[in-house]
C-alpha positions in Angstrom: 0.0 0.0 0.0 1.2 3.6 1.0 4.5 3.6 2.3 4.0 5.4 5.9 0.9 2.8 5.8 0.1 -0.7 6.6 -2.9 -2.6 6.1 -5.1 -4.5 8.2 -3.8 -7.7 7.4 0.2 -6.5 8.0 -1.2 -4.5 11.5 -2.3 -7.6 12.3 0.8 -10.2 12.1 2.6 -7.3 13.8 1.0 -6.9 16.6 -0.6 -10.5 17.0 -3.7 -10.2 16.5 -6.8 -11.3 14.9 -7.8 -9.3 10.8 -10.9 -9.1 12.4 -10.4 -7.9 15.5 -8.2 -4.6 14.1 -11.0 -3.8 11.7 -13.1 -4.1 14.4 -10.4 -1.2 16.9 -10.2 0.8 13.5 -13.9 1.0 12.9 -14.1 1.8 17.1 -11.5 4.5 16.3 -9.3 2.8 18.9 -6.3 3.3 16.9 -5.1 6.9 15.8 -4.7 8.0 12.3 -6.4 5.2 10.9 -8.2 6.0 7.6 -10.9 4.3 5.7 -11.2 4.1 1.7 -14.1 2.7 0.4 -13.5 -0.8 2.5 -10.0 -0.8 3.3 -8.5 0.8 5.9 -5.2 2.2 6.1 -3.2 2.2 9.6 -0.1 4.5 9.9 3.4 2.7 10.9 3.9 4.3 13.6 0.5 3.6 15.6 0.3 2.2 19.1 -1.5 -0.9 19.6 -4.0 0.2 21.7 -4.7 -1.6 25.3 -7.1 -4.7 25.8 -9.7 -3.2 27.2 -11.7 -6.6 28.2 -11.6 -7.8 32.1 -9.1 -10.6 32.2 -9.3 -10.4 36.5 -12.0 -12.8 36.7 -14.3 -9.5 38.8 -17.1 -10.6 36.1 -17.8 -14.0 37.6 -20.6 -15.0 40.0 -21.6 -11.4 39.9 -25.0 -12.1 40.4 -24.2 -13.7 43.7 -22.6 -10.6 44.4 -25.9 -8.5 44.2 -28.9 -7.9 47.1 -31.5 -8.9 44.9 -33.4 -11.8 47.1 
């Protein structure tokens, strides 16, 4: 592609991650100075992967349980 640019399917070997799931962060907006055309999207070199936002702590579980609701 562009040479400051990679595409989603380069982003992805680099940083280990799914096609998918950095269409999904560019189309969130989660990753700076990413740019759309038409259905492509074009990610500069120089972005940041940005952080895994999901709970990996295990707080999520039984949190029903946790609740007053009798």
């Amino acid at each position: 592609m562009i040479n400051e640019y990679y595409t989603i399917k380069e982003t992805a070997e680099k940083w280990n991650l799914s096609e998918r799931w950095v269409r999904s962060l560019c189309a969130q907006g989660k990753i700076d100075g990413a740019v759309q055309f038409g259905r492509a999207w074009a990610i500069p070199q120089d972005a940041e992967r940005p952080e895994d936002g999901r709970i990996t702590t295990g707080e999520y579980k039984n949190w029903r349980k946790k609740s007053d609701i009798k």
